[in-house]
GUTI-827841 format. One record per residue (C-alpha): residue in three letters; z, y, x. Coordinates in pm, whole numbers, plus 50000, padded with zeros to 5 digits. Layout:
<romis>
AlaZYX;...
</romis>
This chain:
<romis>
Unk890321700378908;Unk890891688179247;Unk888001695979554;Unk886711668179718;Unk887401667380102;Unk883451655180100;Unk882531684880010;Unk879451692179981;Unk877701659179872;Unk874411669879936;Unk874051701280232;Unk871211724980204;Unk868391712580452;Unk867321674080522;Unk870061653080690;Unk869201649581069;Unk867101680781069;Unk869291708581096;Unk866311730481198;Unk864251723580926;Unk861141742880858;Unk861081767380612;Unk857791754280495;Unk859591717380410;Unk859991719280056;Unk863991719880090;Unk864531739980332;Unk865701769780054;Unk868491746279956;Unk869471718679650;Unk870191735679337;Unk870801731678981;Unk872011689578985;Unk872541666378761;Unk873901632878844;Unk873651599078649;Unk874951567478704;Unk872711538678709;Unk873441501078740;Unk876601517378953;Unk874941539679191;Unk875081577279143;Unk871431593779117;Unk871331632179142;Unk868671648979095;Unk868241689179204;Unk865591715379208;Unk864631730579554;Unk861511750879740;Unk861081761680095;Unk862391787480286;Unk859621805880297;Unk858181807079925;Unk861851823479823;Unk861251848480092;Unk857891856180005;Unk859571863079620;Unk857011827979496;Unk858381806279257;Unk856941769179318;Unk860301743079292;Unk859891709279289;Unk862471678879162;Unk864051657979417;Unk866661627779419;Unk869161615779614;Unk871441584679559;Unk874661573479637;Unk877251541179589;Unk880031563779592;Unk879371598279397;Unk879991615579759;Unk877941602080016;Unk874071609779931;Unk870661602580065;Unk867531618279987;Unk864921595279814;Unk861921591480074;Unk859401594179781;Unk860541635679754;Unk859971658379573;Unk859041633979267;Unk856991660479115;Unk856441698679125;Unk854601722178942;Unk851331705378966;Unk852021675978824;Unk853261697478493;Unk850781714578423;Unk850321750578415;Unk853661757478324;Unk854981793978523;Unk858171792278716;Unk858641754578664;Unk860021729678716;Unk863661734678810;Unk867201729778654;Unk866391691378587;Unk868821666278351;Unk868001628278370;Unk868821600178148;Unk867881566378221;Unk866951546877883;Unk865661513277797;Unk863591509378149;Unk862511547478215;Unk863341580078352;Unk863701613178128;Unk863661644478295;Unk863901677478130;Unk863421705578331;Unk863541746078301;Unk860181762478305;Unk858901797578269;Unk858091788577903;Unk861051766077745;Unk861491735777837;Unk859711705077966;Unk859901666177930;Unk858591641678217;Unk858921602278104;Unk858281575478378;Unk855731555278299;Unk856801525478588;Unk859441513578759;Unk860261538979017;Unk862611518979225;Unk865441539179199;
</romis>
């Protein structure tokens, strides 16, 4: 194994706003990736909250994305988070830890929740 000298890919708070609020829903950091290639662009997607909900001990991540054309230099999808833990259902501690797969025109994400596991399918073309 061999670091990157881009290291990291993806920094902790939203590029250009190093002073962040720690109510943006990032501002706690990206965690738990997983990374994808599609059509030859690298999609990662990563489980974050803000600042402030892991201070006050809350558990409320939501699923972001960022792409990139060469596995090292990302940007955040505008659309973020994609989804969060109301548009799961009432599922505790959720939804974090996410692993995509693009197949046959849609997104699968499963994602970590207090209860097992979950599965999100697209049901359009997100763009991305």
């Amino acid at each position: 194994w061999e670091t990157s000298a881009d290291t990291p890919v993806l920094r902790d708070r939203l590029p250009g706003f190093p002073e962040a609020s720690r109510d943006d829903w990032v501002s706690s950091g990206a965690g738990v990736a997983s990374a994808v290639v599609k059509d030859g662009t690298w999609m990662l997607f990563y489980a974050s909250q803000s600042a402030n909900e892991t201070l006050a001990g809350k558990r409320n991540p939501r699923i972001g994305m960022a792409s990139a054309a060469d596995a090292k230099t990302f940007v955040r999808h505008a659309g973020d988070p994609l989804f969060g833990q109301g548009d799961i259902g009432n599922q505790p501690n959720g939804p974090f830890n996410p692993s995509a797969l693009f197949l046959e025109g849609h997104w699968y994400i499963w994602y970590e929740c207090g209860n097992g596991f979950g599965l999100l399918r697209s049901t359009e073309d997100l763009g991305f």
